[in-house]
N, C-alpha and C positions, 0 to 999 in steps of 0.2 A: 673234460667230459666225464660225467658222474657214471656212464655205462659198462664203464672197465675197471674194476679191481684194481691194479697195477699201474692204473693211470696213463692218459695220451692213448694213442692209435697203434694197438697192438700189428705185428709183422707176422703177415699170412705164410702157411708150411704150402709151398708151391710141389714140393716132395708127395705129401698126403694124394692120395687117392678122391679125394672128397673137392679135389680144387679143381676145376676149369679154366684157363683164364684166354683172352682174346689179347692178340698184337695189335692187329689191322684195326685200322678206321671203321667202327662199324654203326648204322644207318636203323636205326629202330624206327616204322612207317605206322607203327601203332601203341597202345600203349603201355608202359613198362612196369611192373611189378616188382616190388625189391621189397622181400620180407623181412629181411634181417637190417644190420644197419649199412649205411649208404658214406663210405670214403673214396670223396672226390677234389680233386685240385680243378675246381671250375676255371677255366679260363676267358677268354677275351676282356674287350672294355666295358661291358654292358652284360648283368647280368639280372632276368627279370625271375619272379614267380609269380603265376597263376592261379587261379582258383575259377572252376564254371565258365572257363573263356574269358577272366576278368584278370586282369595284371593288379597282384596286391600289393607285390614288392618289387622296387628296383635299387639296384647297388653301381651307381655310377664307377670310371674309371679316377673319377676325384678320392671318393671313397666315400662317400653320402650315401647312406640309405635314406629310400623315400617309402613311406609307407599310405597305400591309396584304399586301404579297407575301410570298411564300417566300423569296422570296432577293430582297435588294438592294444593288448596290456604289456606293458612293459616295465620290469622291477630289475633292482638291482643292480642299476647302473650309475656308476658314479661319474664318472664323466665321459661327455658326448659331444663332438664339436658341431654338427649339426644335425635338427633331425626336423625332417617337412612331414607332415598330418597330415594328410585329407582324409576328414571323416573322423566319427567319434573316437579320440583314443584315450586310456586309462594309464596315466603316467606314474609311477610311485618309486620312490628310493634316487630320482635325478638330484645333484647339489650343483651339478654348473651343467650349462649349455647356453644355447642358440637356438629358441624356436621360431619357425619361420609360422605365418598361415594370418588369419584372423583372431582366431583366440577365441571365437563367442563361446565354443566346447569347454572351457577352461574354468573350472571350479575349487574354491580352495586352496589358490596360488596367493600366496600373501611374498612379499618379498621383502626382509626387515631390512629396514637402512636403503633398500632400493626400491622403497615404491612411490607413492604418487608426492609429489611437493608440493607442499603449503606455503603458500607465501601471503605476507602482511603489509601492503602498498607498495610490493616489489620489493622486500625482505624476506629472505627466505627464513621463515619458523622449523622447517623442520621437514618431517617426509612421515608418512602414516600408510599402514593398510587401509585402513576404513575410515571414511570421512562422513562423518553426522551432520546432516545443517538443522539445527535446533530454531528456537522459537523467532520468528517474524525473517525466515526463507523460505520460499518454497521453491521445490524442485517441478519444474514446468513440464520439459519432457528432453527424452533420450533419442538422438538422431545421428548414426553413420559415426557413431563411437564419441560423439560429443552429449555432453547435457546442457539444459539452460539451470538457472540459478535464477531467482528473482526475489529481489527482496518486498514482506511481505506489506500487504497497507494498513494492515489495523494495527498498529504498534501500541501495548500496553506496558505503562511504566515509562522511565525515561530512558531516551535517545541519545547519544551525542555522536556527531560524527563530523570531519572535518569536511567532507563534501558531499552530495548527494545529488543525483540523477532519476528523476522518477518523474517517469511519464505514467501519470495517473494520477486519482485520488488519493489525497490522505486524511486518514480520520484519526485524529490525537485526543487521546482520552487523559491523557497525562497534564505532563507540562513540556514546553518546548522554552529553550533557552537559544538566542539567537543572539550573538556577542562574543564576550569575554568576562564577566562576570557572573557566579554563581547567583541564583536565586530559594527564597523560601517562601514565595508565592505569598506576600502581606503588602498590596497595595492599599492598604490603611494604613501602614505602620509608619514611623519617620524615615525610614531609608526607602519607602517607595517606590523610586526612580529608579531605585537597582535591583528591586526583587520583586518582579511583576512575574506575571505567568507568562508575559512575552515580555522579553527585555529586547529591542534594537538599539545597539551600542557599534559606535562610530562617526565619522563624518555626517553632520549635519542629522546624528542619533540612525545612522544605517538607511532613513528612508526607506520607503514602501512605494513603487510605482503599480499602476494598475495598464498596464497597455491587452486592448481590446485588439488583440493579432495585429497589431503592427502599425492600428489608427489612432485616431484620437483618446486619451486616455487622463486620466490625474496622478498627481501626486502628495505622497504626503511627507515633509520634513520640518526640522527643526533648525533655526540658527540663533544667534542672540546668544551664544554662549546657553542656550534649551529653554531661552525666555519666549522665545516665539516660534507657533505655532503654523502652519502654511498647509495649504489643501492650496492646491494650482492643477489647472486645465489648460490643455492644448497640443498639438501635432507632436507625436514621439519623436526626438531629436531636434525639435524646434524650441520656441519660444513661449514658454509657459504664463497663460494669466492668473493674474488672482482669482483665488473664489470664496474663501475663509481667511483670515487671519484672524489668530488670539494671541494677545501679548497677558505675562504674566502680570497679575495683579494690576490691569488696566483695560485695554476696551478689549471687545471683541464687533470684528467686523465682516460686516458678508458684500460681496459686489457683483456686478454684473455685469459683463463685459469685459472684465480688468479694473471698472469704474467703480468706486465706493459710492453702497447706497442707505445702508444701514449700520450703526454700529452704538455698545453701550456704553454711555457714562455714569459719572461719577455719581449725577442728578436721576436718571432713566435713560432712554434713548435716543439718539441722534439720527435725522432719517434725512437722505439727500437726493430730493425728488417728489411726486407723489406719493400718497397712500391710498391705495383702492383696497375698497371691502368688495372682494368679485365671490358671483356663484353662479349658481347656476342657474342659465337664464330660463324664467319661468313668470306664469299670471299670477299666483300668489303672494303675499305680503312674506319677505323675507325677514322684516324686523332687523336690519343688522342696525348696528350701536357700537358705539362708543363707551362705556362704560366707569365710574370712576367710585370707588365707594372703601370703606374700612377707614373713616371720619367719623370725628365725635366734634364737632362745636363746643357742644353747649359743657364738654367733659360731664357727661351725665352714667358713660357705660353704656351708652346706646348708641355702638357703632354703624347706625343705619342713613347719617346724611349722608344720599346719594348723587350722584348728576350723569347725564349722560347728551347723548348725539344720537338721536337713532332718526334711519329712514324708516316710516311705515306708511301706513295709506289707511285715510277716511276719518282723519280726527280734528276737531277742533272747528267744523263747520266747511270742511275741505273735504270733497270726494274722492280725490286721484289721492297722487302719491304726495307725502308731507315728509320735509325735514325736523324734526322736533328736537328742540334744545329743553333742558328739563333738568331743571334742581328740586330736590324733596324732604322734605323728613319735617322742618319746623316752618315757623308763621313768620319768621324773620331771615328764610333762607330765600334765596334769589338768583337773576341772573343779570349781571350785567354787564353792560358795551362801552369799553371805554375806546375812544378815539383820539390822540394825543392828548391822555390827561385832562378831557374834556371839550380841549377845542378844535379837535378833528371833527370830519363829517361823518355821520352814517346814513345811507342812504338806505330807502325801502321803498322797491320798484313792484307796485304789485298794487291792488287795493288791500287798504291796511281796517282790519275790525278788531275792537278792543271790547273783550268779554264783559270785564270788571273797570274797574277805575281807572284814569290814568292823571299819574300823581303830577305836581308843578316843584320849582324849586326847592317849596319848604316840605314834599313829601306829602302837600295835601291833594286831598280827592278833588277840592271843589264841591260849593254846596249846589243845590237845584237853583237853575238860570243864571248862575254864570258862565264866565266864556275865558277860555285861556288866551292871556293877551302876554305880548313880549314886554320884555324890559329890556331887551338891547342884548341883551349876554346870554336871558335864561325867560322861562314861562312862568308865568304866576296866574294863578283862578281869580276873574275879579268880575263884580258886579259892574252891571249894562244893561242899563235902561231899563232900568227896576225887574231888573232878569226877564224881557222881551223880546231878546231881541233871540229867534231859535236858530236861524240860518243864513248863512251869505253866499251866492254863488255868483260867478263872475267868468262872460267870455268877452275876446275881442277879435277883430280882423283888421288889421293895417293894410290889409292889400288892394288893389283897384279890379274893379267890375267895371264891363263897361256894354252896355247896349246902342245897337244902330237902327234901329227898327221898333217902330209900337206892339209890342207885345203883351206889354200889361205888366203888373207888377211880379219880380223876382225877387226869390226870398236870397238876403245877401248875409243875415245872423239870425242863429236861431240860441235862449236858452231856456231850458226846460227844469224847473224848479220841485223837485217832489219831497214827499213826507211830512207836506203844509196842513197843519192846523187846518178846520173848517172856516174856523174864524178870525183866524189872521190876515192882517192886511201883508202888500207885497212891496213894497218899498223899492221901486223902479229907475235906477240915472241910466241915461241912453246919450250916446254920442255918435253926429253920422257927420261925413263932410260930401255935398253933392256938389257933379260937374255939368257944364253944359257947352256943346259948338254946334252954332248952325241956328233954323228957324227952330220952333217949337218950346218946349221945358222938360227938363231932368225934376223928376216927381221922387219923393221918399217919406216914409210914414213909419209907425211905431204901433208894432199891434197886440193885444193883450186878451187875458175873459173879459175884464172889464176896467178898463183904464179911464181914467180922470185925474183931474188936478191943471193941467194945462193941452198946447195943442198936440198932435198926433200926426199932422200932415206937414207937407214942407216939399220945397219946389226953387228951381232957379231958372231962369229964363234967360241971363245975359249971355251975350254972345262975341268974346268966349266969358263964362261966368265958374266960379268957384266960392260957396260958401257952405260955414261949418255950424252943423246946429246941434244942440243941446238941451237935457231939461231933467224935471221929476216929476215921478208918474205914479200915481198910487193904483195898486189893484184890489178890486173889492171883490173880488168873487168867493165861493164858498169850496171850490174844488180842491182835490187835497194836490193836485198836479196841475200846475200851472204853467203856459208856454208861452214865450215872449217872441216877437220875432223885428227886425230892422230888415225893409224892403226897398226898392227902387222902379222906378220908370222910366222908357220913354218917348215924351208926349208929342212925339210928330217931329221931334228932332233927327240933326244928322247924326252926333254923338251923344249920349250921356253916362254919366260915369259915376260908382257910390267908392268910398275909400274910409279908412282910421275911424272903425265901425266897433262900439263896445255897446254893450247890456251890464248891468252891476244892479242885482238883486238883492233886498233884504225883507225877512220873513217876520213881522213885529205881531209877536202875540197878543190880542185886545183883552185884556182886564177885564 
């Protein structure tokens, strides 16, 4: 105690005149004034001090001071075995203790060698005061004496890290190496396969799965020793189908199903199934085609003989929709249908009009009034009846008609001959076979504009009776439409009956 000269607790002259002292126990009921200084041997196990009615300090019989102010400074003490704060206190000059409380108060406490641990995947680095999280962490927030850490998503420059957890976005502005092999980012160079901006190295090249939270999803890998290529669809942990495959320096194939439908060769492409040119369905002329062009024939430098397939609508004397086949560019370019080498069929179900010419085996036109006639294998143009003869049309009926009643004549053939010359005659063979049972006659006739050359009527009477009749018939009339008809009767019989009924016209131009 710095208050004494001589050091320690000076010994009172009980002799002097100036001393008073008390024995007895004595009982102070209000409050005590000590102006000079104050030597006392406090006793019990608990000893408290107050201030305002407010207990600041207590000194347990452990021997712990607790100190319950707002504010306390305390210096100069080097060691302290414990010492409990409530409330602000200014610590200075402590080198060992035990602080009890929260701490939030506590500024400027660094503790070298003893403060927070670092560690590197559960390797301890070391121990720091102050810990910095520099570029791509951020510190999130502070809660109940812990922090979050988070690492950050825009990462500039390169990354590497033996594992990562990140629930979020990531945005790479760099390059990302995914493997075991360094890269220099020259997918054109010859080592390409190892130095891409994304290299996946491993089994079957690391693979890429795309699963859609836990559904249906794709994948992409590599086998072949990294010669083939694979895109496959289907249930996550199941049975994956085809959807792609590229093999190196050979086809490449797409499918459907699991089924292969397209894929390229050596030649162009291989297609297994239809091809549809689909759009969208509408009134307008779509024009879709076929296309085939960047041909030269003639090696002239005019790579324009073209060809094509296209649908369109209203050309060629057709109103609706037309398929058009179409080669272009010279006077010797064409198109044609070959059917086994020549001696298959082609068939053309439709009514058939021919613009321009149409050639015969030697590739001729045919002059004016000829007619194309067969040779057994192939068509040749050959004159016929001094070129008169313009047209031939021909029907028939084998089947049986048959009347039981007089009713009068029934037409049983009819044919109808047009785009006749005014002045052409009509060159008529007719063929009918009539039946008869019972009283009466089976009547049958041949009717024209105007018919001659023999008879026109014909009749059976026998009972039962069958006979066949035949003839030629000229017609002289002047009309450009001419109609033939094979009829029958009958005349008061039980049955009659017409059957193996033909017409065979020919149009002979008159000179």
């Amino acid at each position: 105690m710095t208050y004494f000269k001589t050091g320690g607790v000076p010994n009172p002259d009980y002799d002097s005149e100036d001393i008073n002292y008390i024995q007895q126990k004595t009982e102070f009921t209000s409050d005590v004034f000590v102006y000079g200084n104050l030597y006392a041997a406090l006793g019990g196990d608990v000893q408290t001090f107050s201030t305002g009615g407010v207990e600041r300090m207590r000194i347990t019989k452990e021997g712990d001071i607790i100190f319950k102010s707002n504010g306390v400074s305390i210096s100069g003490i080097t060691t302290i075995a414990t010492l409990n704060v409530d409330g602000n206190t200014n610590l200075s000059g402590i080198t060992t203790g035990t602080f009890v409380g929260d701490g939030s108060g506590l500024t400027g406490v660094i503790g070298v060698g003893q403060g927070i641990e670092v560690q590197d995947n559960s390797s301890v680095v070391g121990t720091a005061g102050t810990v910095n999280f520099d570029t791509n962490l951020d510190v999130v927030s502070f809660s109940g004496g812990a922090v979050t850490v988070r690492g950050s998503q825009n990462f500039t420059g390169v990354v590497t890290a033996t594992s990562a957890d990140i629930n979020g976005d990531i945005d790479v502005n760099g390059n990302a190496n995914i493997g075991v092999n360094n890269f220099t980012y020259r997918p054109a160079s010859s080592n390409w396969a190892t130095s891409s901006a994304i290299n996946l190295v491993g089994d079957h090249a690391g693979g890429i799965a795309f699963n859609d939270n836990g559904n249906d999803g794709f994948v992409l890998y590599l086998d072949g020793g990294g010669a083939n290529f694979h895109l496959k669809n289907g249930s996550v942990g199941g049975v994956t189908k085809q959807s792609i495959r590229a093999v190196k320096d050979s086809d490449v194939e797409l499918y459907f199903n699991g089924n292969e439908k397209l894929s390229t060769t050596n030649d162009g492409v291989k297609v297994f199934g239809d091809i549809t040119l689909d759009g969208t369905p509408t009134t307008s002329n779509q024009n879709r085609r076929i296309f085939f062009t960047g041909f030269d024939k003639e090696s002239t430098g005019d790579f324009t003989d073209t060809a094509e397939i296209r649908h369109t609508t209203n050309i060629h004397g057709i109103s609706g929709s037309v398929l058009e086949i179409i080669s272009t560019n010279d006077a010797n370019d064409g198109i044609a249908l070959n059917a086994s080498g020549g001696v298959g069929q082609i068939s053309l179900v439709g009514n058939v009009r021919v613009y321009n010419g149409l050639r015969d085996k030697d590739g001729d036109l045919g002059s004016s009034g000829q007619v194309l006639s067969s040779t057994g294998s192939q068509t040749n143009w050959i004159d016929f009846a001094g070129g008169n003869v313009a047209q031939a049309r021909k029907v028939s009926d084998s089947s049986t008609s048959t009347q039981f009643n007089p009713i009068g004549y029934v037409d049983k053939l009819t044919l109808t001959v047009s785009n006749v010359q005014s002045s052409s005659n009509i060159l008529l063979f007719f063929r009918m076979t009539l039946q008869h049972s019972g009283s009466g006659t089976t009547l049958g006739r041949v009717t024209g504009p105007s018919l001659f050359g023999g008879d026109t009527q014909f009749s059976v009477a026998s009972n039962p009776g069958s006979q066949t009749f035949s003839g030629v018939l000229f017609d002289a009339s002047s009309s450009t439409t001419r109609e033939f008809k094979i009829q029958y009767a009958d005349n008061g019989g039980v049955s009659s009956a017409i059957l193996n009924t033909e017409l065979f016209a020919t149009e002979i131009k008159v000179s």
